[in-house]
C-alpha positions in Angstrom: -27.6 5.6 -14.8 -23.9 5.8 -16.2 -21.2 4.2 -14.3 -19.3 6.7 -11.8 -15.6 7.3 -13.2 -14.0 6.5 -9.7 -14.3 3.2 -7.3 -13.0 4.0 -3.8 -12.1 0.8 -2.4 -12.4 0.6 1.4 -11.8 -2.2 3.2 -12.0 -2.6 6.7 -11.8 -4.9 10.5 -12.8 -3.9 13.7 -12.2 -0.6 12.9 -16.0 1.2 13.4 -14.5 3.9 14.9 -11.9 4.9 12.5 -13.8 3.9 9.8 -16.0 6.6 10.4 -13.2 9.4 10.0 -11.8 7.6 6.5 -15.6 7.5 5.1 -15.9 11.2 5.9 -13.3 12.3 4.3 -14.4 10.4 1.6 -18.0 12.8 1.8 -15.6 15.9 1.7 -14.0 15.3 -1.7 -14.4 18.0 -3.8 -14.3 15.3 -6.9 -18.0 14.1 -6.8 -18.1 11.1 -9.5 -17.4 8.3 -7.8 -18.7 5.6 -5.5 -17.4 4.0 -2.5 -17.3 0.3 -2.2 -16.6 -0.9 1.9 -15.7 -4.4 2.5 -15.6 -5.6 6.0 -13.1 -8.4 6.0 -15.4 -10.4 8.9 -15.5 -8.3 11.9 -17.7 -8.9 15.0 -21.9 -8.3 14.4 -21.6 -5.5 17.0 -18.4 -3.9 15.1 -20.1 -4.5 12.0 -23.3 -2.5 12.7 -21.5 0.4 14.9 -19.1 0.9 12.0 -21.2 1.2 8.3 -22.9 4.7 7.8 -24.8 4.9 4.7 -24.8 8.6 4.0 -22.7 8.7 0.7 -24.4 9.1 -2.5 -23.3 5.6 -3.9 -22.3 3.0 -1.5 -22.4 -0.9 -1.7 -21.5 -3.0 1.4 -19.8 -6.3 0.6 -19.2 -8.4 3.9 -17.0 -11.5 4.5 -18.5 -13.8 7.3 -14.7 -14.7 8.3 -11.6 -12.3 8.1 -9.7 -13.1 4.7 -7.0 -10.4 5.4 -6.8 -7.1 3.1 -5.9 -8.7 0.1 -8.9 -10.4 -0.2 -10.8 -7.4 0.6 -9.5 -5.1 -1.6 -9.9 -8.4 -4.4 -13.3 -8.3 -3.1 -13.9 -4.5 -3.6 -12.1 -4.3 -7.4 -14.9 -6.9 -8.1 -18.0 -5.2 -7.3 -16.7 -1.8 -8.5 -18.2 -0.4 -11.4 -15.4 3.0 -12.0 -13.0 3.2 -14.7 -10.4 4.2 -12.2 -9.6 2.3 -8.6 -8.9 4.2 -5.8 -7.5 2.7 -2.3 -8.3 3.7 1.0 -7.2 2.2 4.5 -10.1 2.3 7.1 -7.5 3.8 9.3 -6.4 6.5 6.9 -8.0 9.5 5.4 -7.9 12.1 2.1 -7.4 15.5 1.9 -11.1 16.9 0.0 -8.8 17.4 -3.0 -7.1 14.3 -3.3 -9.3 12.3 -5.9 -9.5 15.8 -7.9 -6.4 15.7 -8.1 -5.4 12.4 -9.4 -8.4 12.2 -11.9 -7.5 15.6 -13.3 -3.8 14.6 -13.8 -4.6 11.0 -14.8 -7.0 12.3 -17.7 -4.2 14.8 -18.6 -1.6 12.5 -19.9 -2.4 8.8 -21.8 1.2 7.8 -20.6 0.3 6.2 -17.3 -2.5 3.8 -16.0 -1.9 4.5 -12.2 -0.7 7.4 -9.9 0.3 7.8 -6.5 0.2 11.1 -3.9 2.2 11.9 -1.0 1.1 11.4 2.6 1.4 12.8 5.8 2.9 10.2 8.2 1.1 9.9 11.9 3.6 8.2 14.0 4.2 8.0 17.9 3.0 11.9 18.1 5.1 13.6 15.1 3.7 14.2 11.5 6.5 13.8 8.2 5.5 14.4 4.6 6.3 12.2 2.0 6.4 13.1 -1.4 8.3 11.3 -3.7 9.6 12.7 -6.9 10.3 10.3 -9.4 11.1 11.5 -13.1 9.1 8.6 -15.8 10.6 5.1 -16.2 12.3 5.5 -12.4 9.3 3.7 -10.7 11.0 0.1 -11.5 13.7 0.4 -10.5 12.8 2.8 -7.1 10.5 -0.3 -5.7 13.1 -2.8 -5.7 14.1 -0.8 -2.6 10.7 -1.5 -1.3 6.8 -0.7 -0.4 7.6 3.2 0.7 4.4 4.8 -1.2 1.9 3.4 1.2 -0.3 2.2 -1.9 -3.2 1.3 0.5 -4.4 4.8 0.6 -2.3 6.8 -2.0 -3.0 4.4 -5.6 -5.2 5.1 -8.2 -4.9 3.0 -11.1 -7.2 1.7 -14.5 -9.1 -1.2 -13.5 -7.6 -3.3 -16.5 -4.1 -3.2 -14.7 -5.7 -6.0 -13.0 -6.3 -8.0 -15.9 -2.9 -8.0 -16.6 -1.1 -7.8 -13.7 -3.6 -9.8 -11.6 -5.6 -9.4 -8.3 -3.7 -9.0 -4.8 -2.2 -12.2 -3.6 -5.0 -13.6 -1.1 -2.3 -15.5 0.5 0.1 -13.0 1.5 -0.9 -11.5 5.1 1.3 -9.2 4.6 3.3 -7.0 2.3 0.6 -8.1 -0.6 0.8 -4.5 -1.6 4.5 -4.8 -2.6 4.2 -8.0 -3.8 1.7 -6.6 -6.3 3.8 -3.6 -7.3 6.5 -5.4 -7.9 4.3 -7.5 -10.5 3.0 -4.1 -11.8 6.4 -2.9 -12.6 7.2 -5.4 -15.2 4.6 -4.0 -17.3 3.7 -0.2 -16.1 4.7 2.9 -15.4 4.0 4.7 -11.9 3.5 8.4 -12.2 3.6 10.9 -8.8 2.0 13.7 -7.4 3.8 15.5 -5.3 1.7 16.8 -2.7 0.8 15.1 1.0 -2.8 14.3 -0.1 -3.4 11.2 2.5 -3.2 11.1 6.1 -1.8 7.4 7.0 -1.8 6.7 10.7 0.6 4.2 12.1 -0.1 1.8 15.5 3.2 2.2 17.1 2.2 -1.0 19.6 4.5 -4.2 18.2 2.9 -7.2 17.5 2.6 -10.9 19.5 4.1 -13.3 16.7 6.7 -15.3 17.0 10.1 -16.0 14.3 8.7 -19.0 12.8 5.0 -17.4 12.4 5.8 -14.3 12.1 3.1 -13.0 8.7 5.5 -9.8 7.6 8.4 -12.5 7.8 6.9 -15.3 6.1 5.9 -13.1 3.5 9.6 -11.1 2.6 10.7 -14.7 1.9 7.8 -15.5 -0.4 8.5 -12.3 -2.0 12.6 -12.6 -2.6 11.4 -16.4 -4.1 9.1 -15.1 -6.3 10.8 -12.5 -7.7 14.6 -12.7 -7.5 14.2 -15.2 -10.9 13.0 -11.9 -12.9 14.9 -9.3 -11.3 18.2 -11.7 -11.6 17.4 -11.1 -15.2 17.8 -7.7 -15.5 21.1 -7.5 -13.7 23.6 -7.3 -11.0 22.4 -3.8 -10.0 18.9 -4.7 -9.9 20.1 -8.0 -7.9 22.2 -6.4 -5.4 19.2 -3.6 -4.8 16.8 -6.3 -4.2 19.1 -8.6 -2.4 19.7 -5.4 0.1 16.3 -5.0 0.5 15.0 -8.1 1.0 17.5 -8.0 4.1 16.5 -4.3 5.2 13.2 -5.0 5.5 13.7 -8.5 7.5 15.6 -5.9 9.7 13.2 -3.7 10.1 10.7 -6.1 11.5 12.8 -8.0 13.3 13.7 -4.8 15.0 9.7 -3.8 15.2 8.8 -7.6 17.3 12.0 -7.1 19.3 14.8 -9.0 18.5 17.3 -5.9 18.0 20.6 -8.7 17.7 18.8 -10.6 14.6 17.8 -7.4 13.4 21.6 -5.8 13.5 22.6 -9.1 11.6 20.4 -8.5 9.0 21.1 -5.0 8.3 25.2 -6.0 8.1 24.1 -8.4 5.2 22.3 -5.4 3.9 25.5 -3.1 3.7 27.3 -6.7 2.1 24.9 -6.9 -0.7 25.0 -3.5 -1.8 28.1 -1.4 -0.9 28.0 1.1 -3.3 25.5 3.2 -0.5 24.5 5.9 -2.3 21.4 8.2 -1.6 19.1 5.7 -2.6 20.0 3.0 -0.2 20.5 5.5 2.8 16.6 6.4 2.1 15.7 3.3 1.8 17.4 2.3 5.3 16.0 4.8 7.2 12.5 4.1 5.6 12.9 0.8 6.8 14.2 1.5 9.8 12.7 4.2 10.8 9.3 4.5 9.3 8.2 1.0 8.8 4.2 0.9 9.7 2.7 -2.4 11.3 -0.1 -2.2 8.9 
């Protein structure tokens, strides 16, 4: 039996009841080669047995007997998949029936890119916004230095041997692992768009208990400016002062989200300081950040 060309990657925790709507529209693709690989990232027995419907042509269930967080899910799923090409999906987000169509027949069109995002449709406190981002070639590394804003969880497909060289999701990061790996990506690919609202991503509009000090999406944006503010120094003010702004926006944003509005209004002045030139591109990215920054 040949290996399918797609792996949908799935991960999942204590989420049976959503994870029924994602894996459906996984069923309703109109693409057909492909398997679907669902990790549940150590939820409850009950949650675990409620939530895993074998009806897909191809499925393989991994489980983790403790929660590991999604990077080490998705790690897990990109291991056990046997595609050519990765595909992402949230357990709380779903696909249009064309969406994997799509990609793979754009993907196998061109032998200039290795991975390809779609647009979404963003569910947020009762209002739907599409999201399509149109980026001409060679914009893509310099567009996420304003941040995560292409919701990779549910929208990437990329060649399995970008993770050879760019590496596996940081299993330490609780959050934000998906820019964090991006970022990486960018120093040695190419992203490529579709510009149609393929992906449904719902967001949980309910703010987190966490404190500053132990706060995960926190702790992570400072792992992420120390990690890669050496490299990004390197390719110039521009590129620092983009970063530098970002790295503030999104501390912001969060800071905002858990509910301390004065630390958050700080943060965004040091924004405005570190990149006053304001054009289009940093008003976007502000009221991404601001204003459509997900809890995921």
């Amino acid at each position: 039996m040949s290996s399918p060309l797609i792996s949908v990657i799935l991960p999942t925790y204590k989420r049976h009841l959503l994870l029924q709507r994602a894996l459906a529209s996984v069923a309703a693709q109109t693409f057909r080669d492909f398997e679907v690989v669902v990790v549940d990232d150590g939820s409850p027995d009950s949650d675990f047995k409620q939530g895993i419907v074998m009806d897909l042509p191809a499925v393989t269930l991994i489980r983790h007997e403790v929660n590991r967080g999604a990077a080490a899910a998705r790690n897990s799923g990109i291991a056990a998949a046997k595609g050519d090409w990765i595909s992402f999906l949230d357990s709380d987000d779903s696909w249009s029936p064309e969406k994997l169509a799509a990609q793979a027949d754009y993907l196998r069109s061109t032998d200039r890119f290795l991975a390809n995002c779609t647009g979404f449709r963003l569910h947020r406190g009762g209002h739907v916004s599409e999201i399509c981002y149109d980026m001409a070639p060679g914009e893509f590394a310099t567009q996420v230095l304003w941040g995560c804003r292409i919701s990779p969880g549910s929208c990437l497909m990329t060649h399995r041997q970008v993770f050879n060289t760019v590496g596996p999701f940081d299993e330490t990061f609780r959050r934000l692992e998906d820019w964090d790996w991006l970022l990486r990506f960018s120093q040695h690919y190419d992203m490529s768009f579709l510009q149609r609202p393929l992906v449904d991503v719902f967001v949980d509009d309910r703010p987190p208990a966490t404190t500053l000090r132990e706060d995960p999406a926190l702790l992570a944006i400072d792992r992420i400016k120390s990690r890669h503010l050496p490299w990004i120094r390197a390719r110039g003010w521009s590129a620092t002062t983009k970063f530098q702004s970002t790295i503030r926006l999104e501390k912001a944003a969060r800071l905002y989200w858990i509910r301390r509005p004065v630390r958050g209004v700080f943060q965004l002045c040091l924004a405005l300081l570190w990149y006053p030139a304001r054009n289009r591109e940093f008003f976007w990215s502000l009221w991404s950040v601001l204003f459509r920054r997900t809890s995921r």
